[in-house]
N, C-alpha and C positions, 0 to 999 in steps of 0.2 A: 647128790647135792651139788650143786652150781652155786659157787662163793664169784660174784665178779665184781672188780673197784671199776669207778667210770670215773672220769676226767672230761671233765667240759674247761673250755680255755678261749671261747668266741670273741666273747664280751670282756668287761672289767668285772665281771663274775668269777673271781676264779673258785670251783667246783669241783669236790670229790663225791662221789658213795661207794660205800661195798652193800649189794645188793645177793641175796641168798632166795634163789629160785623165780626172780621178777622182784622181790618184794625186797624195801629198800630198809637195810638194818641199822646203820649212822648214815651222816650226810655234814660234812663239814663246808662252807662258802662263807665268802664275806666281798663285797661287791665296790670296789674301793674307785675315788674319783679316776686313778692311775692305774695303769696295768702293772701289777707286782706279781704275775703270777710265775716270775723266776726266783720271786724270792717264799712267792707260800704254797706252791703247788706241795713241794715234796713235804713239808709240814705241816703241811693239811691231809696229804696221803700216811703219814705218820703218826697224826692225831686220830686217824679215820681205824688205821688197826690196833692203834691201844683202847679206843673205848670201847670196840664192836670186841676185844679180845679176839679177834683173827692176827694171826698170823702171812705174813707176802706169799711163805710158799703153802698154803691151803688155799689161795686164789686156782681157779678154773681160767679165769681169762682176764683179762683187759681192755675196755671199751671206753674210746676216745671220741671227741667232739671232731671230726675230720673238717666242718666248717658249713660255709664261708662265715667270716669274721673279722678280725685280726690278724694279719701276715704273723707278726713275732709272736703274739701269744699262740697262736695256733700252734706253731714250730715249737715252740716248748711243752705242750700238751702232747705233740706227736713225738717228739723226744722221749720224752717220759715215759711212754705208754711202749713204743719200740725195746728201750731200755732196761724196762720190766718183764717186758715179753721174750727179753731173749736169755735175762738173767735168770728165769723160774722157767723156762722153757715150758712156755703155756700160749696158746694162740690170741690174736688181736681182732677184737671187732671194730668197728666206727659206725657212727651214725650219722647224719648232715643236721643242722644248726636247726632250721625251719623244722624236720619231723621233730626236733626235741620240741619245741615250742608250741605243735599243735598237738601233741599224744596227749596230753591230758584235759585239754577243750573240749568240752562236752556240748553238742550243739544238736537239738533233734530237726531242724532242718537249715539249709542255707550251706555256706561254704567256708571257708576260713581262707585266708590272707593272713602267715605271718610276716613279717618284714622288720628287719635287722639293718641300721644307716652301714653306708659302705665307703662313701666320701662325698664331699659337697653337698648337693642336692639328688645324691645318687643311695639306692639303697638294694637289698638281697630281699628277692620275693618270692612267692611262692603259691601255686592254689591247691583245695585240698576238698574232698567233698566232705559231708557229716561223718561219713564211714574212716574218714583220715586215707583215704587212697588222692595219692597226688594227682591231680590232673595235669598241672603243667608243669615243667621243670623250672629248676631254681635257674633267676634270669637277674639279672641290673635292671634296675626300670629308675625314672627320673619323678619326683615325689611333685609333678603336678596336674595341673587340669586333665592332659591328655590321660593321664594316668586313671586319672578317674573315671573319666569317659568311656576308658576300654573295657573296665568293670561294671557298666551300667548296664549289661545282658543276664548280669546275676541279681535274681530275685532278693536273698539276701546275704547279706557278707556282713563276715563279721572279721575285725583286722587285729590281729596281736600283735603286739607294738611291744618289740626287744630295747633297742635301745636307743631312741627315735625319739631324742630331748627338744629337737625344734620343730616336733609335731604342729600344726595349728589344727587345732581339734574343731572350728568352726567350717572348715573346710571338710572334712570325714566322716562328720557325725549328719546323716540323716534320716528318715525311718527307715531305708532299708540296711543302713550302714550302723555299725557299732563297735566302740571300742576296748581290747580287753588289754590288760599288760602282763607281760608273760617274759622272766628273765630264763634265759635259757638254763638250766640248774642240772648238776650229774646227779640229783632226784629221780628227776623225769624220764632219766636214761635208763630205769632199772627192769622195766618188765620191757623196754626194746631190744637193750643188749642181752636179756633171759632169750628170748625168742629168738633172734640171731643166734646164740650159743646154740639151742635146741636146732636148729637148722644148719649148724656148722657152715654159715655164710662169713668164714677167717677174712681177713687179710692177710694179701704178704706182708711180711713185719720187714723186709732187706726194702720192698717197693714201695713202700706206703708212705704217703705224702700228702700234706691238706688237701682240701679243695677250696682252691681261692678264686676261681671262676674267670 
């Protein structure tokens, strides 16, 4: 039996689960205008083993949102997750921002595009085919025309939109383009960090650091 809590901290999402073999047993979030998640991560991770009745040290492992996202929230999710892991002496997975947000997008043909704002008019992207295997790595891209134009080789695309409030959807939206909304959630993360665990693809818990790109 595989007990794991995840911690997602991208966004203004802040995000627990404890997840027992993939499959997700609580889930506590609450996605606030500000980032608070120094002040609800751990009481969220608190709330998360008195409902599920688990216990810190019956956890197998610990899997964190490694990013991109948030510089400081990220750091306190990585915080936490190192801190647990060294305390219960149990290993750490991560997983990146974009795979949370396309694992659970079911699409029988075309590609997925998730994308998370990064600053200005600049955002975190990513391609992905039906199968969820990345095509191209997570990159900065600039949220305009050329942007659009670069994806006009894909039959269809479908765009998950993290947290991208100055979207203009008239721009995005045409028939071969669609838009889905997808916050990134430690939900999502539970049959990726099960799979990761079954593969013991650890992190070092002394190295491990976001990925801020």
């Amino acid at each position: 039996m595989s007990l794991i809590l995840n911690l997602e901290t991208s966004t203004k999402n802040c995000s627990v689960s404890i997840a027992k073999n993939g499959i997700c047993l609580t889930s506590i979030e609450e996605c606030s205008k500000e980032y608070f998640h120094s002040e609800k991560l751990h009481t969220f991770i608190q709330y998360a083993t008195n409902i599920s009745g688990i216990r810190l040290k019956d956890l197998k492992s610990i899997c964190v949102n490694k990013g991109p996202g948030s510089y400081t929230s990220l750091r306190i999710g990585a915080s936490a997750a190192r801190g647990l892991c060294c305390a219960l002496n149990i290993p750490l997975l991560s997983v990146d921002t974009l795979t949370v947000m396309s694992y659970k997008i079911n699409i029988k043909k075309g590609f997925l595009i998730p994308m998370i704002h990064a600053k200005s008019d600049f955002f975190y992207t990513s391609l992905f085919n039906e199968s969820k295997k990345r095509l191209i790595p997570i990159r900065i891209k600039k949220l305009d025309d050329d942007f659009l134009k670069s994806i006009s080789e894909y039959k269809k695309v479908h765009f998950i939109i993290g947290n991208i409030s100055s979207l203009k959807k008239k721009k995005f939206i045409t028939g071969k383009r669609k838009l889905l909304y997808k916050t990134p959630s430690a939900m999502d993360m539970s049959l990726i960090s099960y799979k990761k665990f079954c593969k013991k693809k650890f992190d070092d818990i002394e190295k491990f650091i976001p990925f801020y790109l």
